[in-house]
C-alpha positions in Angstrom: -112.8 -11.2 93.2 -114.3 -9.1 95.6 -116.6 -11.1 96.2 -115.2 -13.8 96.3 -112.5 -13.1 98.8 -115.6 -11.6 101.4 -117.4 -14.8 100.8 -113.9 -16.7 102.2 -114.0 -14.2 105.0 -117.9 -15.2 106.3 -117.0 -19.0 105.8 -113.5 -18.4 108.0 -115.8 -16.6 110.3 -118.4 -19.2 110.6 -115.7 -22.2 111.1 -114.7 -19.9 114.3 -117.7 -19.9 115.2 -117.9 -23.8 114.9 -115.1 -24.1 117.0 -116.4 -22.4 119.8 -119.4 -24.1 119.7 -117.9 -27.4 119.4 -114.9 -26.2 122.7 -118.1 -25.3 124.6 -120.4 -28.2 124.4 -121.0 -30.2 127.7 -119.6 -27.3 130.0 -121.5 -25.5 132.6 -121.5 -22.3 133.1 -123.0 -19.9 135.8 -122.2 -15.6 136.8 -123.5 -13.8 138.9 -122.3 -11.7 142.5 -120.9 -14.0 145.1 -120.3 -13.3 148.8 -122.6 -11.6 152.0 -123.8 -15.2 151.8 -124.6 -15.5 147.8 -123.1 -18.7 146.5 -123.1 -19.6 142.5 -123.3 -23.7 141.6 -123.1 -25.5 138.4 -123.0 -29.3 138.0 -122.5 -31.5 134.9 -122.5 -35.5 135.0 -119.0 -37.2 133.7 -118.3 -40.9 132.6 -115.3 -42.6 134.9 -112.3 -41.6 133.4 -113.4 -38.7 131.6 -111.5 -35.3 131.5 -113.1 -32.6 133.5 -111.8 -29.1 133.1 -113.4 -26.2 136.3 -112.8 -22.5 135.8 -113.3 -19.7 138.0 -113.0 -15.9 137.4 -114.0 -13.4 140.0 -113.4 -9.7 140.8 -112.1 -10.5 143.8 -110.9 -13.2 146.1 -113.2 -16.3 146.7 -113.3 -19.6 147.6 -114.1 -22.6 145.4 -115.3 -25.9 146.2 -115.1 -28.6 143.7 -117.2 -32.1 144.9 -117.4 -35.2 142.8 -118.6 -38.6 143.8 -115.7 -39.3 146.1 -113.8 -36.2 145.8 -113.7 -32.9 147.3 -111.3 -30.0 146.5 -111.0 -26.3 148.1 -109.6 -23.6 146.4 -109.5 -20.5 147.1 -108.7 -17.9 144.0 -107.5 -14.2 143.7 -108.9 -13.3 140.2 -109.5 -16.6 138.6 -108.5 -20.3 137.9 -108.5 -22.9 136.1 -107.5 -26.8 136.0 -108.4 -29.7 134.3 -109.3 -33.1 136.5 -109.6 -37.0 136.1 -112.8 -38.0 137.0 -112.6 -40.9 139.0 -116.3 -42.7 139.1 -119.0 -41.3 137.3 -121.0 -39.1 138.1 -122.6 -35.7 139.2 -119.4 -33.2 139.6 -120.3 -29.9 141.3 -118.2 -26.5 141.6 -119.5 -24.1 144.3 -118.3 -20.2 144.4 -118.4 -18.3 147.7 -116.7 -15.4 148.7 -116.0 -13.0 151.5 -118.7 -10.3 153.0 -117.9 -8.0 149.7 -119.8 -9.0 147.3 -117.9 -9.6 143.7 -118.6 -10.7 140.5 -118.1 -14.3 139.3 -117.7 -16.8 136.8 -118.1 -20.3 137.3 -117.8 -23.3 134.9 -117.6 -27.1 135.2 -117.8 -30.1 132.7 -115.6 -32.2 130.1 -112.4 -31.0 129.1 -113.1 -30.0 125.4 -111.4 -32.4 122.4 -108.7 -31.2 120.0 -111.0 -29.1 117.8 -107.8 -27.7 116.0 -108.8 -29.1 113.1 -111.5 -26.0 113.0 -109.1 -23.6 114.1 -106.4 -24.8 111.1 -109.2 -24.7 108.7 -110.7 -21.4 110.0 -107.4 -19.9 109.6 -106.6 -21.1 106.2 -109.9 -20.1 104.8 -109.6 -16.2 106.7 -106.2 -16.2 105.7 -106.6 -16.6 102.1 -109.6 -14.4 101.7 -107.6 -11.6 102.6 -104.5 -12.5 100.5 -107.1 -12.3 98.1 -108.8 -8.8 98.7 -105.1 -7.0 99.4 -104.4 -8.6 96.1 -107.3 -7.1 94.4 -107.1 -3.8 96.2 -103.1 -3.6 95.2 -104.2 -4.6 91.7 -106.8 -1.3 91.7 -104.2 0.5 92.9 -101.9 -0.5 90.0 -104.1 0.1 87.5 -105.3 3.5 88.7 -101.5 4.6 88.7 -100.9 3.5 85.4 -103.9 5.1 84.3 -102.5 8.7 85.7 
């Protein structure tokens, strides 16, 4: 039952896992120090009418340029931000992170807005979920018995 119930635990494990994966595909990412003239960039291509999604995450404040196609947006961020986009034509889409003369760390991500992958999460939780109704079982079953034993 042991067994059993660990085996669950790895397979729950791995669906998270999956699901991360799969929330992850098509964005990219970039870190690094920004500002005394460093700059971070990451680009992805997206379809006309796509969802985009842009993220930034910083240290400190910095600015954060997002240009499309036919579109340009500025903003500026005190710690991070995020926001999801229509793409309008297709395209290269770029996010550009600057900052001030301190130099901060930062975080910069760009691409389409992940699908529902809920379906991973639901399953991943089910399968975690039971595996460990199934080892406090066993455990309070050991427990029982060694009692009785006594």
């Amino acid at each position: 039952m042991v067994v059993i119930s660990g085996i669950l635990m790895v397979a729950g494990l791995a669906l998270v896992a999956a699901q991360g994966a799969t929330a992850l595909t098509g964005i990219s990412t970039i870190d690094g120090f920004v500002g005394g003239g460093d700059v971070l960039e990451a680009s992805t291509d997206l379809e006309a009418g796509a969802t985009g999604v842009y993220a930034v995450v910083s240290d400190g404040v910095l600015e954060a340029v997002i240009e499309g196609p036919s579109t340009y947006e500025a903003v500026t961020s005190d710690g991070g931000a995020e926001e999801r986009f229509e793409a309008a034509e297709s395209g290269t889409y770029t996010i550009t992170v600057s900052g001030g003369a301190d130099r901060v760390q930062a975080m910069a991500a760009i691409g389409e807005a992940p699908g529902d992958a809920g379906y991973f999460g639901t399953a991943a939780g089910l399968v975690l979920a039971s595996g460990m109704a199934m080892l406090a079982v066993t455990g309070a079953r050991v427990m029982i018995r060694r009692r009785q034993l006594r």
